[in-house]
N, C-alpha and C positions, 0 to 999 in steps of 0.2 A: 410531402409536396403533392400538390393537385396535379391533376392532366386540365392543363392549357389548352384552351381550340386553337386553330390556324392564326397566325398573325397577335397570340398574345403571349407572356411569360408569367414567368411565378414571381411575385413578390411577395417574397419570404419575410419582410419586419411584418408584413398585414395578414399573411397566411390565408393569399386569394390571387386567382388570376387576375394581369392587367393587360391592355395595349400594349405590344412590343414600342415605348417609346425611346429608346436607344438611338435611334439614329439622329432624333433629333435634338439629344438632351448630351450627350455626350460630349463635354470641352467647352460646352456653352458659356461655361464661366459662373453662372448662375447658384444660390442658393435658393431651396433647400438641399445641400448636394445628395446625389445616390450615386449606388455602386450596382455597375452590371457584371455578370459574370457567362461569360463566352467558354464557348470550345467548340474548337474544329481538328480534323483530321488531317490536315496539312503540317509537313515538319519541315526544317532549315535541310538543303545540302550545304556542305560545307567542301571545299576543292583549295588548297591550300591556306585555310583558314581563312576563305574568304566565300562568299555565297555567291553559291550557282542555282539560286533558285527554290522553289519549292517541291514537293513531292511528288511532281507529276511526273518524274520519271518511271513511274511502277506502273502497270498497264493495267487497261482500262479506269486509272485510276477519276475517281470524283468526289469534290468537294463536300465534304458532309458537315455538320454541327450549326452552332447558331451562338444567339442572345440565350441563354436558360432560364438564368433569375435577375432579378436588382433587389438590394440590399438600402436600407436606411444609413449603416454604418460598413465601414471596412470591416471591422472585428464580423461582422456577420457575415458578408462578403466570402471573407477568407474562410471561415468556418465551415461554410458551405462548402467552398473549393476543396477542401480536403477530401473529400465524399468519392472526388470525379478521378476516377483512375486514367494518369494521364502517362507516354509511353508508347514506342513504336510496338509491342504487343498488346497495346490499348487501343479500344477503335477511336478513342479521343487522342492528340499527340500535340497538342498546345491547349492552352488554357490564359484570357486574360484576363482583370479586372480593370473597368475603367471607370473615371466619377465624369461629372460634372467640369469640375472646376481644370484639370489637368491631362482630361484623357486616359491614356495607359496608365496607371499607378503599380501591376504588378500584373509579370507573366511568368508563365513557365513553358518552353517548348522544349522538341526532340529536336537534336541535331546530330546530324549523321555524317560523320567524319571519314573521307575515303583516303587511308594513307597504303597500309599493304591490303586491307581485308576492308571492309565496311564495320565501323564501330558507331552506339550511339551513346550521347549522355544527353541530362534533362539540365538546361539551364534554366536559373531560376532569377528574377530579376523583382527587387522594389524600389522603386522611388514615390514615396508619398511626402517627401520632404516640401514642394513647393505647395501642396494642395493642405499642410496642415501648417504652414505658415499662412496663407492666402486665407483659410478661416480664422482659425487666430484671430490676426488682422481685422477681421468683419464682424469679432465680437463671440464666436461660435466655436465648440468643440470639436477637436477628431477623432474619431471614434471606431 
């Protein structure tokens, strides 16, 4: 992977920097779809199994992470994501993927369970079902 300047990421299918265009390509609905891949330092509290928030209970805490890459396909996407050590002893503590057509398609966060002690585990979530029906549909592969 390359060092990016300010304001671009790595596009890993072309193995070169681009414009961070994320914010404005993300759910658009549009083909040709891509995959972005984020991470930030922010995790779930959780207070009866319900959320209270995010991290900023730890002091001086601040938001760190970003956009990283976009990907051509998911399977590359995800490939990548394996790399990124994610984890309340990781300085990364969520991680998502999102395309085009669906938005979020796959996350993984820390969530931190406060019942006698503080506990965490890493939930992990996919749904790429409507976004590989939705190409399908348009003639196109998932991939």
């Amino acid at each position: 992977m390359g060092k990016c300047g300010k304001g671009q990421i790595w596009y890993g299918s072309k193995n070169k920097c681009i414009k961070d265009n994320a914010p404005h390509m993300v759910g658009d609905g549009k083909l040709p779809n891509k995959y972005w891949v984020s991470a930030h330092n922010e995790y779930q509290v959780l207070k009866d199994g319900v959320s209270d928030g995010v991290s900023q209970t730890e002091k001086d805490f601040k938001i760190k992470g970003g956009t990283l890459a976009v990907f051509d396909t998911f399977e590359e996407a995800e490939i990548y994501s394996r790399g990124i050590p994610i984890g309340i002893e990781s300085e990364m503590r969520a991680l998502t993927i999102e395309d085009r057509i669906s938005g979020e398609v796959y996350a993984i966060e820390t969530l931190e369970y406060e019942v006698r002690r503080k506990e965490y585990s890493l939930e992990t979530r996919r749904s790429t079902d409507f976004t590989e029906k939705t190409m399908r549909k348009r003639g196109h592969t998932f991939r």
